[in-house]
GUTOR-885979 format. One line per 4 residues: for each residue x, y, z of N, C-alpha, C, O. Coordinates in steps of 0.02 Angstrom, whole numbers, m for minus. Atoms other than C-alpha are relative to their C-alpha. Layout:
% residues N
X/Y/Z/X/Y/Z/X/Y/Z/X/Y/Z ~ ...
This chain:
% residues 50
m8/m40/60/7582/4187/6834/m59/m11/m46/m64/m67/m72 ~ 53/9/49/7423/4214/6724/23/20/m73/55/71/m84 ~ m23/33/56/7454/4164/6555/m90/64/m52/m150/50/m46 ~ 81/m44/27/7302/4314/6447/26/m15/m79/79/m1/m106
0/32/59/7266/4231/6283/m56/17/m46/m113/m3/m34 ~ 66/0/25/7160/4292/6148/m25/m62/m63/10/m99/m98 ~ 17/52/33/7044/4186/6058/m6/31/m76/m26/86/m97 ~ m9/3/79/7070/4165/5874/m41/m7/m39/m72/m57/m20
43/55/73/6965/4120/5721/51/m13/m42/109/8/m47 ~ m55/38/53/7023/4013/5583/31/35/m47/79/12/m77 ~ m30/m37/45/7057/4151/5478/60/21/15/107/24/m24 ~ m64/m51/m14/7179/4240/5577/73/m56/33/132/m38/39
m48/34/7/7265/4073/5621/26/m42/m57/77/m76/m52 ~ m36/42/58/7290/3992/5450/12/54/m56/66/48/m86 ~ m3/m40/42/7275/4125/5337/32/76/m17/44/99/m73 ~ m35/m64/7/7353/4296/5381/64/5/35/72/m17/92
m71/6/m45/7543/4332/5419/m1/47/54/m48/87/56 ~ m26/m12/m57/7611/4393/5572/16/86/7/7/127/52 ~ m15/m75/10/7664/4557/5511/m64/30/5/m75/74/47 ~ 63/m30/4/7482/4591/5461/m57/m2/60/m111/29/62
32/7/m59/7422/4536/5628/15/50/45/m28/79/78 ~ m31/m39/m37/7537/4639/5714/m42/86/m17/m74/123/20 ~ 7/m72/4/7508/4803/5621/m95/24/14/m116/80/31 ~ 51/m48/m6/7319/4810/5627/m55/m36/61/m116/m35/55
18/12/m39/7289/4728/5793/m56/33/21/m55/95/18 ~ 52/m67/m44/7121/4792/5883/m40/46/m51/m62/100/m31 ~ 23/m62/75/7052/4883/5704/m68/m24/m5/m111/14/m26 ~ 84/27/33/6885/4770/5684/20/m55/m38/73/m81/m56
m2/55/56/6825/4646/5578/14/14/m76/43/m16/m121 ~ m8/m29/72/6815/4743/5435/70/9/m9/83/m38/m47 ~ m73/m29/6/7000/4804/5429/43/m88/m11/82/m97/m58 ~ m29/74/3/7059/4598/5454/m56/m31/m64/m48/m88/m85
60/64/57/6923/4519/5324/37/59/m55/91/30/m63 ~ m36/m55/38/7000/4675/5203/100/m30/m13/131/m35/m66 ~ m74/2/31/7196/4631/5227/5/m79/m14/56/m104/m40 ~ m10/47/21/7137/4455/5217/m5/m32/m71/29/m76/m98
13/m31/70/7070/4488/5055/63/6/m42/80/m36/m84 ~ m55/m9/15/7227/4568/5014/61/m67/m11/95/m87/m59 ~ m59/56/12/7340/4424/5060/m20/m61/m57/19/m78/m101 ~ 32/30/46/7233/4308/4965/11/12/m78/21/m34/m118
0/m13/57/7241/4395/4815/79/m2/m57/91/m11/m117 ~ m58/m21/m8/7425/4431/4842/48/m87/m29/103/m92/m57 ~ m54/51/m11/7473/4232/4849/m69/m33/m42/m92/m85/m16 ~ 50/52/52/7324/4168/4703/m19/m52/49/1/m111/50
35/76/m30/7225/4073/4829/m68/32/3/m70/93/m6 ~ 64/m2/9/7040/4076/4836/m24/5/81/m36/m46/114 ~ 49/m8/m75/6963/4157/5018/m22/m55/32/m52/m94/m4 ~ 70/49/m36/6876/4038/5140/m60/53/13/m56/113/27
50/m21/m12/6710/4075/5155/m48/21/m48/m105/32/m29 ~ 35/m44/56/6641/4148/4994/m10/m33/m33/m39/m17/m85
């Protein structure tokens, strides 16, 4: 049984929920660095990276 796993960055494992993973699966970087943005802003925490 092959086990197909995609690889992550840290953003999309510590920082964005599940829902938001789900809905804009496959969209780009831009579209995920955008709702990460969003969540960020959403829950007063300060981006990684900037």
């Amino acid at each position: 049984m092959a086990i197909n796993r995609t690889r992550r960055n840290i953003l999309e494992r510590r920082c964005v929920s599940k829902s938001v993973k789900r809905l804009f699966k496959g969209d780009g970087k831009t579209t995920f660095k955008t709702m990460y943005a969003v969540e960020c802003h959403q829950r007063n925490r300060k981006p990684l990276g900037n």
